[in-house]
Structures are given as C-alpha cells and as structure tokens.
PDB file of N, CA, C, O and CB in Angstrom:
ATOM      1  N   UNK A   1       4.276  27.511  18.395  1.00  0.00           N
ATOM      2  CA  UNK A   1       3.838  26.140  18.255  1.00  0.00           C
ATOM      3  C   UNK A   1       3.944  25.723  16.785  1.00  0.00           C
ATOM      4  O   UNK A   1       3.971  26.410  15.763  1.00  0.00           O
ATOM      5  CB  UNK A   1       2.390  25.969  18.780  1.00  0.00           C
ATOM      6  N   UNK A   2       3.997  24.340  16.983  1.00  0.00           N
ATOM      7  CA  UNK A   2       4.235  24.006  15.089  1.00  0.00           C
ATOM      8  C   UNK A   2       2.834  23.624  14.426  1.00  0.00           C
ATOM      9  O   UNK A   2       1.951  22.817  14.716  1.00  0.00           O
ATOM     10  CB  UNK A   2       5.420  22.384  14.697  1.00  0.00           C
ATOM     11  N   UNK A   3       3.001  24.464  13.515  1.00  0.00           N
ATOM     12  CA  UNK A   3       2.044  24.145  12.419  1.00  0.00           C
ATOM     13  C   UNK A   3       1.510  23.016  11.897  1.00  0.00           C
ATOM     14  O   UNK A   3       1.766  22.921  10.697  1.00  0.00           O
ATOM     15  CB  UNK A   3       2.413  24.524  11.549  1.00  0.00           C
ATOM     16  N   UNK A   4       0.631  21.797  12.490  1.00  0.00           N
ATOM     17  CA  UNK A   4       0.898  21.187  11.688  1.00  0.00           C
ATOM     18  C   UNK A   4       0.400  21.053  10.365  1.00  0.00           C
ATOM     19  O   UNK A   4       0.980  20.254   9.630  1.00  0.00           O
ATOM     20  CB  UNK A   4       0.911  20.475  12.144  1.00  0.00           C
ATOM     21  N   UNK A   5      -0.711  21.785   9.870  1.00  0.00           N
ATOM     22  CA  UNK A   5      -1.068  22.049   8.404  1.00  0.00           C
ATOM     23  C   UNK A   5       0.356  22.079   7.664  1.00  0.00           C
ATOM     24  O   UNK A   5       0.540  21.112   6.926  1.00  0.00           O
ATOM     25  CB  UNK A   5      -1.952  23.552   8.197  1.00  0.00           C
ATOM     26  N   UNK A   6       1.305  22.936   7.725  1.00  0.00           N
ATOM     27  CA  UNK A   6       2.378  23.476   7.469  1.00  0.00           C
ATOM     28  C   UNK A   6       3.437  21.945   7.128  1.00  0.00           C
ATOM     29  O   UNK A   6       4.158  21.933   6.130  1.00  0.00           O
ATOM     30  CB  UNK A   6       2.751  24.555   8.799  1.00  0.00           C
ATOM     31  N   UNK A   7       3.404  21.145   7.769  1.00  0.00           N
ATOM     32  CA  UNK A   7       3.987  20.365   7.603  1.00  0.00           C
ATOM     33  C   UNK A   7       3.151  19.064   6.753  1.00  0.00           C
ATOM     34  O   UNK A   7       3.639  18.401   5.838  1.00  0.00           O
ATOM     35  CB  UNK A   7       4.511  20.254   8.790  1.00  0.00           C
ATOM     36  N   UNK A   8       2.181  18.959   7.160  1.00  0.00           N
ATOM     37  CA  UNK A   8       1.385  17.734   6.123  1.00  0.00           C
ATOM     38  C   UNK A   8       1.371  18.267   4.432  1.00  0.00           C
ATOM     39  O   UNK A   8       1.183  17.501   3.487  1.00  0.00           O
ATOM     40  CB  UNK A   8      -0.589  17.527   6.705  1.00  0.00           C
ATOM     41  N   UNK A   9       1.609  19.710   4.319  1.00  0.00           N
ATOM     42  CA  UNK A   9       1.636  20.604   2.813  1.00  0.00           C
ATOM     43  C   UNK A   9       3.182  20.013   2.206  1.00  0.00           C
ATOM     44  O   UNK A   9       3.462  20.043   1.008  1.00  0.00           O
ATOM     45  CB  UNK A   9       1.652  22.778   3.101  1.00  0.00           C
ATOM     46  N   UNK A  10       4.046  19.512   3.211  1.00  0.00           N
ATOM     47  CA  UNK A  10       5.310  19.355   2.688  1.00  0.00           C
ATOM     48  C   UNK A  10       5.888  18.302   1.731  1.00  0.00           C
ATOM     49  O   UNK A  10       5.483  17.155   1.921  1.00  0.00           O
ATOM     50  CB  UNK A  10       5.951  19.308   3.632  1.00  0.00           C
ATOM     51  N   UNK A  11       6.713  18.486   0.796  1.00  0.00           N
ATOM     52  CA  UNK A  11       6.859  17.490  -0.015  1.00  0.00           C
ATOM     53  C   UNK A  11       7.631  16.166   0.986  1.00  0.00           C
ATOM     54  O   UNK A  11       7.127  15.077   0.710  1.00  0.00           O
ATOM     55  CB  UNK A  11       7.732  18.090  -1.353  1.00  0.00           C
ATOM     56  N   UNK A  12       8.366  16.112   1.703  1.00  0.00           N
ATOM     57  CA  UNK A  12       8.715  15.115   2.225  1.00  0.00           C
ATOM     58  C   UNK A  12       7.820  14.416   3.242  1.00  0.00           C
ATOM     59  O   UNK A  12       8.016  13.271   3.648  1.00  0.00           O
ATOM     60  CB  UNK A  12       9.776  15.405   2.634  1.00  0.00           C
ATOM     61  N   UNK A  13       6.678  15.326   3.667  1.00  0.00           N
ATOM     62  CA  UNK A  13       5.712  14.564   4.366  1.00  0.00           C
ATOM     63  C   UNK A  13       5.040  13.561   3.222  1.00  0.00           C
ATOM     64  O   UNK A  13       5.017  12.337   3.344  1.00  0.00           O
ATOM     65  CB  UNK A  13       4.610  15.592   5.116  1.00  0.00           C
ATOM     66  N   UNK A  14       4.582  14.178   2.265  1.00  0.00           N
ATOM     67  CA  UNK A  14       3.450  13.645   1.324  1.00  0.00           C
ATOM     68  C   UNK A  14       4.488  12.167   1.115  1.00  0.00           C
ATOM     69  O   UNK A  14       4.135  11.015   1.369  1.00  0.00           O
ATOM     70  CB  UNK A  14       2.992  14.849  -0.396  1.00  0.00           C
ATOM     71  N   UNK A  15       5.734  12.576   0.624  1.00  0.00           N
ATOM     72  CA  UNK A  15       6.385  11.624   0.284  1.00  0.00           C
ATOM     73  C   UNK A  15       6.496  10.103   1.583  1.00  0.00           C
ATOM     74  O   UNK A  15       6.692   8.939   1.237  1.00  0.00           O
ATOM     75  CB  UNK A  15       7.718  12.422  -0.096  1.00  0.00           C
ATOM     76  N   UNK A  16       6.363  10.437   2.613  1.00  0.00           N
ATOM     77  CA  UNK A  16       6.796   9.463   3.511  1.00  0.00           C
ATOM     78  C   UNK A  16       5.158   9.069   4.143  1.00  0.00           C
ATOM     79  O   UNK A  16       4.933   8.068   4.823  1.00  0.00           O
ATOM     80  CB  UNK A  16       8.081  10.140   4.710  1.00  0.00           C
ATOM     81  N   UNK A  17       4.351   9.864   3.835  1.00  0.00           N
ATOM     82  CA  UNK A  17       3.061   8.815   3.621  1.00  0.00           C
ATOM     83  C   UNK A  17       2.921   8.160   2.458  1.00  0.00           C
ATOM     84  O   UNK A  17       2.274   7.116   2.543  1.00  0.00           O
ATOM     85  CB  UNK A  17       1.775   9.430   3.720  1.00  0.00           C
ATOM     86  N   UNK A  18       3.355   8.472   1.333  1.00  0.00           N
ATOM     87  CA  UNK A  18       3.195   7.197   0.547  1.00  0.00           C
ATOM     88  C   UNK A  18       3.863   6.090   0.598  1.00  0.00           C
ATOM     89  O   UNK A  18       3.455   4.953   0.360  1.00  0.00           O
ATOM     90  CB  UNK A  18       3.289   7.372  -0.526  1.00  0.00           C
ATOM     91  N   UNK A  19       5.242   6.552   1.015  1.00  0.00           N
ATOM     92  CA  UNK A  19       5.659   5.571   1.636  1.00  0.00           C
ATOM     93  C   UNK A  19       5.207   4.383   2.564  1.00  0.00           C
ATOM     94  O   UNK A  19       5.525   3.194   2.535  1.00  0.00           O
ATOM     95  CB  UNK A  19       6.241   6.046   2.034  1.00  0.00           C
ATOM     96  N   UNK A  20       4.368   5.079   3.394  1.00  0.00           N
ATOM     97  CA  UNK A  20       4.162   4.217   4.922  1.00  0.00           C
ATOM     98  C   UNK A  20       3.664   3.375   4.224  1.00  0.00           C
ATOM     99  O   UNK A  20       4.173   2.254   4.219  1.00  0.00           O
ATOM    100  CB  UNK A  20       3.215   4.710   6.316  1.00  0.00           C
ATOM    101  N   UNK A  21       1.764   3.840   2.897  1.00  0.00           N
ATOM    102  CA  UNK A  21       0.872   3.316   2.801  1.00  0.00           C
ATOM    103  C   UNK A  21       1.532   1.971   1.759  1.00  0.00           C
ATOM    104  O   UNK A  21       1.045   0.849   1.891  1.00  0.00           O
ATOM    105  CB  UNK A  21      -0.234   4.323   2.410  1.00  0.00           C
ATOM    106  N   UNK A  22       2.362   2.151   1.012  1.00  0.00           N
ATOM    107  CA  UNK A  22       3.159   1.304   0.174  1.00  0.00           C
ATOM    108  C   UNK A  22       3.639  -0.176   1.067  1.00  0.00           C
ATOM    109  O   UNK A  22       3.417  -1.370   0.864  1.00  0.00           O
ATOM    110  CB  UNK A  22       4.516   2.272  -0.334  1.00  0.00           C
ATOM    111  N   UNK A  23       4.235   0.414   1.904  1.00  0.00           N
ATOM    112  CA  UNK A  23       4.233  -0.521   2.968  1.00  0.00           C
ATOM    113  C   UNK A  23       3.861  -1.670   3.559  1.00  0.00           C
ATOM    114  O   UNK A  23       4.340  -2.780   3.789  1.00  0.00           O
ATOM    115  CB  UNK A  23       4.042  -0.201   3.455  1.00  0.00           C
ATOM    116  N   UNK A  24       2.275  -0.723   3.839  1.00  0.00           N
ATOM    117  CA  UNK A  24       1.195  -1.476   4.123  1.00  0.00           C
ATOM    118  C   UNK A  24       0.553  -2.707   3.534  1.00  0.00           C
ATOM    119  O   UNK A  24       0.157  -3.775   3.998  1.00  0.00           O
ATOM    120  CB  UNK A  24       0.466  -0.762   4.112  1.00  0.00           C
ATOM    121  N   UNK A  25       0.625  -1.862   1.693  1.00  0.00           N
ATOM    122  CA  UNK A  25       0.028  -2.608   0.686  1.00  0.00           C
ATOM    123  C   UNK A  25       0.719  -3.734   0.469  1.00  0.00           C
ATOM    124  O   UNK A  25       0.148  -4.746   0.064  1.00  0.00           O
ATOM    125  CB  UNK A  25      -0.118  -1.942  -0.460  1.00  0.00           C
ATOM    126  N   UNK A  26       2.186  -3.690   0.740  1.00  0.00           N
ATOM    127  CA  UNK A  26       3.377  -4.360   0.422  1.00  0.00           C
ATOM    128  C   UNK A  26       3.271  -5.797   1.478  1.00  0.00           C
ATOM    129  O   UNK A  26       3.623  -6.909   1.085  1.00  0.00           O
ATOM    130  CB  UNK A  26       4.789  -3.252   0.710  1.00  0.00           C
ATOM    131  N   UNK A  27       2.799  -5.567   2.671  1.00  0.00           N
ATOM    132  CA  UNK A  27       2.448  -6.382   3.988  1.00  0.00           C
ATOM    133  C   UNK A  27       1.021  -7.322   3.803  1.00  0.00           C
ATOM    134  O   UNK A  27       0.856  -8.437   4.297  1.00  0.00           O
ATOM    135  CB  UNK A  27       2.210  -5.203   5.320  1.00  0.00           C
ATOM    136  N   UNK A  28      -0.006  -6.537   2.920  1.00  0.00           N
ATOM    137  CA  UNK A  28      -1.274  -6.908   3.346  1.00  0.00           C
ATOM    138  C   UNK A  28      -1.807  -7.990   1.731  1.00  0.00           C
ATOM    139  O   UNK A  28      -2.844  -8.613   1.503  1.00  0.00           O
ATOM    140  CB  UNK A  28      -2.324  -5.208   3.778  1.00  0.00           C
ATOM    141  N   UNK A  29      -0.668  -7.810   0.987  1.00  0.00           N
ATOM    142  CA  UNK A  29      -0.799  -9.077  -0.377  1.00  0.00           C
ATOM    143  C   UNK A  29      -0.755 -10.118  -0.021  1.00  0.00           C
ATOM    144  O   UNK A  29      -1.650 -10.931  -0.253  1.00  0.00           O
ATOM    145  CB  UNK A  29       0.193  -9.227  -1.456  1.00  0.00           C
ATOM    146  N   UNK A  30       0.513 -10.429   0.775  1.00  0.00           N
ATOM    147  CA  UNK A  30       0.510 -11.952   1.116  1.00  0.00           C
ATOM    148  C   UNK A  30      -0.645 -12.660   2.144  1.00  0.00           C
ATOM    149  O   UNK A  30      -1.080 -13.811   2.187  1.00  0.00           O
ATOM    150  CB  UNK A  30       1.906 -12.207   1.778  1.00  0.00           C
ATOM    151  N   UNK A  31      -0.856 -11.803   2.715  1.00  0.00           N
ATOM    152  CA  UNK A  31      -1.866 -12.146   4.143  1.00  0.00           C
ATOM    153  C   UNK A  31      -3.216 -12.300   3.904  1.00  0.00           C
ATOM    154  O   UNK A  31      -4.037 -12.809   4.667  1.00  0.00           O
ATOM    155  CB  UNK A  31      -1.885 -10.992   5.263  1.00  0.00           C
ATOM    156  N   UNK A  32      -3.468 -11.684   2.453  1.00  0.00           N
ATOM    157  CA  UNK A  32      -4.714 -11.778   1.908  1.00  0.00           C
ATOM    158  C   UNK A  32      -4.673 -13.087   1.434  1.00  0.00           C
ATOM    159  O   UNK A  32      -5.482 -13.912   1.859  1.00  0.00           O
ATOM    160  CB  UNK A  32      -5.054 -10.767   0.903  1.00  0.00           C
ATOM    161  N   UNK A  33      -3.959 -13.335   0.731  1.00  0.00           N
ATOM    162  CA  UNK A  33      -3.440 -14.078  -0.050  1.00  0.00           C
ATOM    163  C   UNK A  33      -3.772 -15.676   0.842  1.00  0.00           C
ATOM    164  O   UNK A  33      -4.727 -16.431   0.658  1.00  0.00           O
ATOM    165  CB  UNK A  33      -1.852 -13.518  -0.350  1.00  0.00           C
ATOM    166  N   UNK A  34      -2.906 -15.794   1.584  1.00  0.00           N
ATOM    167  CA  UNK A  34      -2.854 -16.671   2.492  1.00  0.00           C
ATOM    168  C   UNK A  34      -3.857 -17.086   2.948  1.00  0.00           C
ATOM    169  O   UNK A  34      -4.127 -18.277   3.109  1.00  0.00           O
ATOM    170  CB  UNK A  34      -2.268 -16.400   3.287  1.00  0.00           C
ATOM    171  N   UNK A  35      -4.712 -15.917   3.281  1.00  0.00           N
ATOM    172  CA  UNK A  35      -5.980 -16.307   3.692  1.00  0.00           C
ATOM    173  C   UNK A  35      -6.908 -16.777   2.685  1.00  0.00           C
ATOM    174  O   UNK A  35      -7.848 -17.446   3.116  1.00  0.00           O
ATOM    175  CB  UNK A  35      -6.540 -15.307   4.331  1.00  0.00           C
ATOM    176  N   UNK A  36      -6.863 -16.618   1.713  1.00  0.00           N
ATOM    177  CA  UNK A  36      -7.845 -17.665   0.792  1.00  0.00           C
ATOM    178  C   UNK A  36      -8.563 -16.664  -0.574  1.00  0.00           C
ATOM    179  O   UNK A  36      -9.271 -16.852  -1.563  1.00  0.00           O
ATOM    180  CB  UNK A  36      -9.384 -18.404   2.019  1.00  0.00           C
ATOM    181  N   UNK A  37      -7.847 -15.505   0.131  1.00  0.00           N
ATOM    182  CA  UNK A  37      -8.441 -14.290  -1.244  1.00  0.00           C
ATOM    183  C   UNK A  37      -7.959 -14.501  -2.499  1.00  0.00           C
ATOM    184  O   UNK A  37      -6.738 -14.650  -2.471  1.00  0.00           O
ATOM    185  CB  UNK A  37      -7.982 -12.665  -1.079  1.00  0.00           C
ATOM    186  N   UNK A  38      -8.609 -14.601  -4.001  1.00  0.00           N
ATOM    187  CA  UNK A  38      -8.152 -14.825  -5.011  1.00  0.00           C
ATOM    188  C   UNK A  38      -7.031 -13.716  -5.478  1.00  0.00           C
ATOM    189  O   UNK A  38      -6.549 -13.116  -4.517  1.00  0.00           O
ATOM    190  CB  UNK A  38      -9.213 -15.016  -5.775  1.00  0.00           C
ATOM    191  N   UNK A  39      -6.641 -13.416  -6.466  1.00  0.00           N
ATOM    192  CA  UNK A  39      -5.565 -12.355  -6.869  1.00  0.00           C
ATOM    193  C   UNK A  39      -6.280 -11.300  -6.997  1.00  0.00           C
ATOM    194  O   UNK A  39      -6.011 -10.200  -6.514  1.00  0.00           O
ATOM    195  CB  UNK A  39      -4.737 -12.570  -8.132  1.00  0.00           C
ATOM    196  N   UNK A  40      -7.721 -11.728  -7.997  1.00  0.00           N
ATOM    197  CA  UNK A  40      -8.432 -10.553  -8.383  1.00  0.00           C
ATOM    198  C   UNK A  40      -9.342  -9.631  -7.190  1.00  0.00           C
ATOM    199  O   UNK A  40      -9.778  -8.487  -7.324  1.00  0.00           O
ATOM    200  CB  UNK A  40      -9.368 -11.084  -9.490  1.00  0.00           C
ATOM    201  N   UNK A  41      -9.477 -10.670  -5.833  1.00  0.00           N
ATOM    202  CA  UNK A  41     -10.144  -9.947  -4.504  1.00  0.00           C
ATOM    203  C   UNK A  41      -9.085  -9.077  -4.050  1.00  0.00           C
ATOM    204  O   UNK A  41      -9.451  -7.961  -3.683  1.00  0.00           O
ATOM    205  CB  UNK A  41     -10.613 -11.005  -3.210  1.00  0.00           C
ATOM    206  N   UNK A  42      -7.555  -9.407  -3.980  1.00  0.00           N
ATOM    207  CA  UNK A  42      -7.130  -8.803  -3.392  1.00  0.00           C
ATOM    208  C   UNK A  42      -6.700  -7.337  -4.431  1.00  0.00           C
ATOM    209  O   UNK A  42      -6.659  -6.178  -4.019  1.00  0.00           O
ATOM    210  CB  UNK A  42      -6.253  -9.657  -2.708  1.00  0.00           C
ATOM    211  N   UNK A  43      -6.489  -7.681  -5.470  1.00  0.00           N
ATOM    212  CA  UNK A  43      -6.785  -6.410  -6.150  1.00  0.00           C
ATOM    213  C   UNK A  43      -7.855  -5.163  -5.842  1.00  0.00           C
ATOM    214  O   UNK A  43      -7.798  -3.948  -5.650  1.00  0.00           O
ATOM    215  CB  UNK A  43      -7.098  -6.840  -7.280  1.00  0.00           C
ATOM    216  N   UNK A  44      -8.871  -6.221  -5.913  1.00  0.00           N
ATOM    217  CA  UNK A  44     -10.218  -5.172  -5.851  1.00  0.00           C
ATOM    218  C   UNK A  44      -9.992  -4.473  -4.614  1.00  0.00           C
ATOM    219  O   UNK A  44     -10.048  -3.246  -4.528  1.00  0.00           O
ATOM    220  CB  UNK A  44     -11.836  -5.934  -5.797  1.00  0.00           C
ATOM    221  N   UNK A  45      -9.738  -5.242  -3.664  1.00  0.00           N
ATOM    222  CA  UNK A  45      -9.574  -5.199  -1.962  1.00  0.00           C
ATOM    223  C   UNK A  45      -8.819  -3.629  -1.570  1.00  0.00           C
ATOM    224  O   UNK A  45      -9.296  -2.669  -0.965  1.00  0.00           O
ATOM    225  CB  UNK A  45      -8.342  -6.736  -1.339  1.00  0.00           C
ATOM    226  N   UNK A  46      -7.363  -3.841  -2.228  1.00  0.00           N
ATOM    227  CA  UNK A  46      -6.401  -2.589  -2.020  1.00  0.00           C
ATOM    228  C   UNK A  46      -6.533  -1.501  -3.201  1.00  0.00           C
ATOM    229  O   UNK A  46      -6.121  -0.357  -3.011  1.00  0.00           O
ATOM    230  CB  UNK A  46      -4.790  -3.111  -1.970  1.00  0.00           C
ATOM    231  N   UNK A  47      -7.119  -1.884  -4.429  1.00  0.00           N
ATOM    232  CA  UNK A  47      -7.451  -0.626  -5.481  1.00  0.00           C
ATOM    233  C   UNK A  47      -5.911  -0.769  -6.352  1.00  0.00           C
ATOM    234  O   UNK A  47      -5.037   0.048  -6.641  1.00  0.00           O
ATOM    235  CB  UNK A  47      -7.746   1.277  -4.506  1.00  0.00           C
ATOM    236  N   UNK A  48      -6.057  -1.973  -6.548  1.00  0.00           N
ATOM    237  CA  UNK A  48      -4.801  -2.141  -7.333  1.00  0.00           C
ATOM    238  C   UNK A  48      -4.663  -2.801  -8.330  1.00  0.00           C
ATOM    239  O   UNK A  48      -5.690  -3.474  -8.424  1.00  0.00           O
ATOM    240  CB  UNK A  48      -3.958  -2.547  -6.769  1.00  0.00           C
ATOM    241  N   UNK A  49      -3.802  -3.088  -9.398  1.00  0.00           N
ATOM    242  CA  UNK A  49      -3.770  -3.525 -10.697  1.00  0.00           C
ATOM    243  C   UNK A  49      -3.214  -5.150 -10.403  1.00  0.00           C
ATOM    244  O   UNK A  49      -2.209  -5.546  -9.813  1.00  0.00           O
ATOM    245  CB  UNK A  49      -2.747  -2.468 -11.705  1.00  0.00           C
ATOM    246  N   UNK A  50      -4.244  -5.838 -11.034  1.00  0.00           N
ATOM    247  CA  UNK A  50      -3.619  -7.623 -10.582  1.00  0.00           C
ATOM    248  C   UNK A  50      -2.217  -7.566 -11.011  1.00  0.00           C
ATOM    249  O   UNK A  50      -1.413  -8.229 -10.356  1.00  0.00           O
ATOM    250  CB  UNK A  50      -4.453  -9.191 -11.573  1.00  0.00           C
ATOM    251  N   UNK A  51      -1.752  -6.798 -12.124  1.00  0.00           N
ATOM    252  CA  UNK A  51      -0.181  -7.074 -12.178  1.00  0.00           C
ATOM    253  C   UNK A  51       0.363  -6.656 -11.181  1.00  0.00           C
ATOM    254  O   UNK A  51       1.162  -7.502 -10.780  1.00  0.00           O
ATOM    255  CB  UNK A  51       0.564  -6.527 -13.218  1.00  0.00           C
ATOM    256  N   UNK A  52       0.346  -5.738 -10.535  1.00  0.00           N
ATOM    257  CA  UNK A  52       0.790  -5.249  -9.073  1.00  0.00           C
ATOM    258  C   UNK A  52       0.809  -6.238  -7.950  1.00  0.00           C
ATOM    259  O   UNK A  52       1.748  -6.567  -7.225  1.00  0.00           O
ATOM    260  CB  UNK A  52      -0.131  -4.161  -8.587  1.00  0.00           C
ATOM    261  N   UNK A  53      -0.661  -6.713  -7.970  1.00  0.00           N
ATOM    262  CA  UNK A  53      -0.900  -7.719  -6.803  1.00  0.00           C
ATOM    263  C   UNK A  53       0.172  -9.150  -7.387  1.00  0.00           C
ATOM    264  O   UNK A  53       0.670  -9.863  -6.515  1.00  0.00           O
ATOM    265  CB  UNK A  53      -2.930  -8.164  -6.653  1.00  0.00           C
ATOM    266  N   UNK A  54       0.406  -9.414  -8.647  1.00  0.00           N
ATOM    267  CA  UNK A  54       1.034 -10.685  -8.954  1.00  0.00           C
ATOM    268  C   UNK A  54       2.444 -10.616  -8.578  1.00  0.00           C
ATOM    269  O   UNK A  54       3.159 -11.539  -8.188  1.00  0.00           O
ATOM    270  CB  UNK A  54       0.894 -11.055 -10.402  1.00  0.00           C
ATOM    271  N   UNK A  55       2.884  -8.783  -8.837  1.00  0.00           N
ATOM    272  CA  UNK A  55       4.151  -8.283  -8.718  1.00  0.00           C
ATOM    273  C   UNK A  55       4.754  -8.412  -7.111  1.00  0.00           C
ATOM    274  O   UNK A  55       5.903  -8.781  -6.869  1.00  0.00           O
ATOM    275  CB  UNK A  55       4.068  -6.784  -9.248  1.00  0.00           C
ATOM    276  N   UNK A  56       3.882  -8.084  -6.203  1.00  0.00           N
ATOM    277  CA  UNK A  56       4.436  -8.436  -5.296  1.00  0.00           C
ATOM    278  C   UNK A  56       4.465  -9.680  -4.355  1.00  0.00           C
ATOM    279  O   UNK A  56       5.305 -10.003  -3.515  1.00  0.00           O
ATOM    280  CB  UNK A  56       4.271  -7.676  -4.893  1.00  0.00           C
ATOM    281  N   UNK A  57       3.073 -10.405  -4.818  1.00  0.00           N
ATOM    282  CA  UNK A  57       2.826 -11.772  -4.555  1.00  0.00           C
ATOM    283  C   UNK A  57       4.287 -12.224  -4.925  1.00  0.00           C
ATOM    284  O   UNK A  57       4.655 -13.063  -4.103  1.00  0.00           O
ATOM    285  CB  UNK A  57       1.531 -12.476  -5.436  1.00  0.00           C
ATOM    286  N   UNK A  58       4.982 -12.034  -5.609  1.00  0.00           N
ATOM    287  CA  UNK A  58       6.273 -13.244  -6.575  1.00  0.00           C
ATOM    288  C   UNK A  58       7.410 -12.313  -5.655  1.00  0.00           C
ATOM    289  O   UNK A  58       8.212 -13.133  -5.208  1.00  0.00           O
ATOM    290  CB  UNK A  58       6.516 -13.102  -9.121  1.00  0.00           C
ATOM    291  N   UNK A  59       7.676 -11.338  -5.337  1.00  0.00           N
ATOM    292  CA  UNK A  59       8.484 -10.705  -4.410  1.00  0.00           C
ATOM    293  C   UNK A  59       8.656 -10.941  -3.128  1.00  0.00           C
ATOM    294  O   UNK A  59       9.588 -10.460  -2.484  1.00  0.00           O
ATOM    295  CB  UNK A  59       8.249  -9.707  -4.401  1.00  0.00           C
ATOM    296  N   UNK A  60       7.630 -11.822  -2.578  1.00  0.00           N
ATOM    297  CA  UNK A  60       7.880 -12.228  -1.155  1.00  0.00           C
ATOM    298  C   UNK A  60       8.408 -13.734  -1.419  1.00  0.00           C
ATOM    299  O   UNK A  60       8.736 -14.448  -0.472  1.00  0.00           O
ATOM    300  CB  UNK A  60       6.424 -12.122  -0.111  1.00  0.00           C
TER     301      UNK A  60
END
C-alpha cells in the first residue's frame, strides 16, 4: 500500500501545495475585494503584504 506520509515528505508534493494555496490566494483578492473589503482587510484576511494584495489586485 502507498505511503502516504512518504509522499506529503516529497519535494514535488510540498511544491504543488503551494501551488494549489497560491491559487487560491490568487482567486480570493478580487472577490474580497469586490465585496467591499479594503486592501488592508484583505491583507490582514490572507496574511499577506498590501503590496502583494495591490500586486495582484492590478493583475486581474
């Protein structure tokens, strides 16, 4: 049977959850956004740097 400890230890796992969560973060700026959250809520919101949140706010 497969391990899965064995596989969550792996560098391409680790890598493709940060991925997913990037994703996520990448999805959930504008929607905050939209909804009426300031830059600095949605910062606080995802644990992120307002230049980040401005960075991808201007990317969509």
């Amino acid at each position: 049977m497969l391990n899965v400890n064995f596989i969550k230890g792996t560098k391409v796992y680790q890598e493709a959850k940060e991925e997913g969560a990037l994703e996520v973060t990448v999805k959930l700026v504008p929607k905050l956004l939209q909804k009426g959250f300031s830059i600095q809520e949605v910062a606080d919101i995802l644990e992120l740097d307002i230049e980040e949140v401005r960075k991808i706010a201007r990317e969509q």
